[in-house]
C-alpha positions in Angstrom: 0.0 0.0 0.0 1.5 3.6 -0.5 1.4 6.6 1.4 -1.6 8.2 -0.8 -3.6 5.2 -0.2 -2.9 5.2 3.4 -3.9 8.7 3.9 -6.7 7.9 1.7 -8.5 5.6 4.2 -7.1 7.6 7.4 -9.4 11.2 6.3 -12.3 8.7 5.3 -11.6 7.1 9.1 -11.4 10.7 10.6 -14.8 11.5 8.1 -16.4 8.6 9.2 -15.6 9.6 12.8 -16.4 13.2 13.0 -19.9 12.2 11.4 -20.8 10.1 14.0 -19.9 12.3 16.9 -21.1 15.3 15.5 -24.5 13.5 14.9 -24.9 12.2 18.8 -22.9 15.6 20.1 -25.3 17.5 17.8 -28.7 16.0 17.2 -28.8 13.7 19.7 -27.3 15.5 22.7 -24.9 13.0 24.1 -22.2 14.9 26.4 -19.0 15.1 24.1 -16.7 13.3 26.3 -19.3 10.1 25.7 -19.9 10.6 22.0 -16.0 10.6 21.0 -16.1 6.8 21.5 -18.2 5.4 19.6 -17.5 7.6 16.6 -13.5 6.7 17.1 -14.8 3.3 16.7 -16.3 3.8 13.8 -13.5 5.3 12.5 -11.6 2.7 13.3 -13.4 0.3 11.6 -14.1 2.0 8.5 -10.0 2.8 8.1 -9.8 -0.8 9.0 -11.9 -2.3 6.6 -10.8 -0.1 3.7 -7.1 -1.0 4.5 -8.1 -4.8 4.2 -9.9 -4.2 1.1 -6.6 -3.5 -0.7 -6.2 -7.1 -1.2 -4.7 -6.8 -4.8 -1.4 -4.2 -3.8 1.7 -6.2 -2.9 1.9 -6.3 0.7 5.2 -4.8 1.5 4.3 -3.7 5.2 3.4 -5.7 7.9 -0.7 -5.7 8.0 -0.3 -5.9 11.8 2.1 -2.7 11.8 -0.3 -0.4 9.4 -3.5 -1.5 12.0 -1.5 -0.7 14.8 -0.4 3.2 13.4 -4.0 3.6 12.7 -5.3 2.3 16.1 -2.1 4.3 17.9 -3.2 7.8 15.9 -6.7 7.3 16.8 -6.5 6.7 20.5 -4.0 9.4 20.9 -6.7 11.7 18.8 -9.0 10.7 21.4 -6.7 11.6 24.3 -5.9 15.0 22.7 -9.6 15.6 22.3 -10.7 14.7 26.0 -7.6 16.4 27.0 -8.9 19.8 25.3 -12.5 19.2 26.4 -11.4 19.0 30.3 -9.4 22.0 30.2 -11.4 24.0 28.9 -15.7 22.8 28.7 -16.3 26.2 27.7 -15.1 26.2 23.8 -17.6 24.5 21.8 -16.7 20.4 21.0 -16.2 21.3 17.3 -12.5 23.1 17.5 -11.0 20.1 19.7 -12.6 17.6 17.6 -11.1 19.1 13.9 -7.9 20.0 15.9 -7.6 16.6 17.5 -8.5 14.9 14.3 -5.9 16.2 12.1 -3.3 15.6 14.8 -4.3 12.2 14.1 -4.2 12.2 10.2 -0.5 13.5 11.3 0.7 11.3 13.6 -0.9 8.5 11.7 0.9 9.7 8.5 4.1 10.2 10.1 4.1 6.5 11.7 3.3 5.3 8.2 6.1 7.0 6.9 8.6 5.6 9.4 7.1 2.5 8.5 7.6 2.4 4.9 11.2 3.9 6.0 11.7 1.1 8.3 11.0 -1.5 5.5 13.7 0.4 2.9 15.9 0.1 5.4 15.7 -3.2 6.0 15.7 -4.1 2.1 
């Protein structure tokens, strides 16, 4: 898989993710801190599934390795976000949650990077 590809799923993850929360932050009125989980999880999933449906790329990296700097970036996205939420409950649940997603698409573009570095390296 290259690095487009990668970042490919990772923003439709982070799409899939900020849809759901914003929907139960939103329209349903779940508290913030509650709604972040089960729209990282879908997230997850979706960047998940959309990595495994790359089945005719040679695999060059470690399956295990790419699911593991997708589930890394997302938890830390969820940590920054409750992070910024708890300091500050005032600001409205949009600005952490576009500023702790694309610290995400960062970290989790950065660890693919090293990734595909480690594996040159290697060669």
């Amino acid at each position: 898989m290259r690095l487009p590809h990668f970042a490919l799923t990772e923003i439709c993850g982070l799409a899939a993710d900020l849809t759901v929360t914003c929907l139960l932050i939103f329209y349903l009125g779940v508290d913030p801190l509650s709604a972040r989980l089960p729209g990282a999880a879908a997230g997850v999933a979706t960047s998940w599934r959309l990595n495994r449906s790359n089945g005719g790329a040679p695999a060059t990296l470690s399956v295990f390795l790419v699911n593991a700097v997708t589930l890394t970036a997302r938890v830390v996205g969820v940590g920054l976000f409750m992070l910024l939420q708890w300091r500050n409950p005032l600001v409205q649940p949009l600005i952490p949650l576009a500023f702790s997603a694309f610290a995400a698409l960062l970290l989790a573009l950065y660890g693919y990077r090293r990734l595909q570095k480690q594996q040159l390296d290697r060669d």
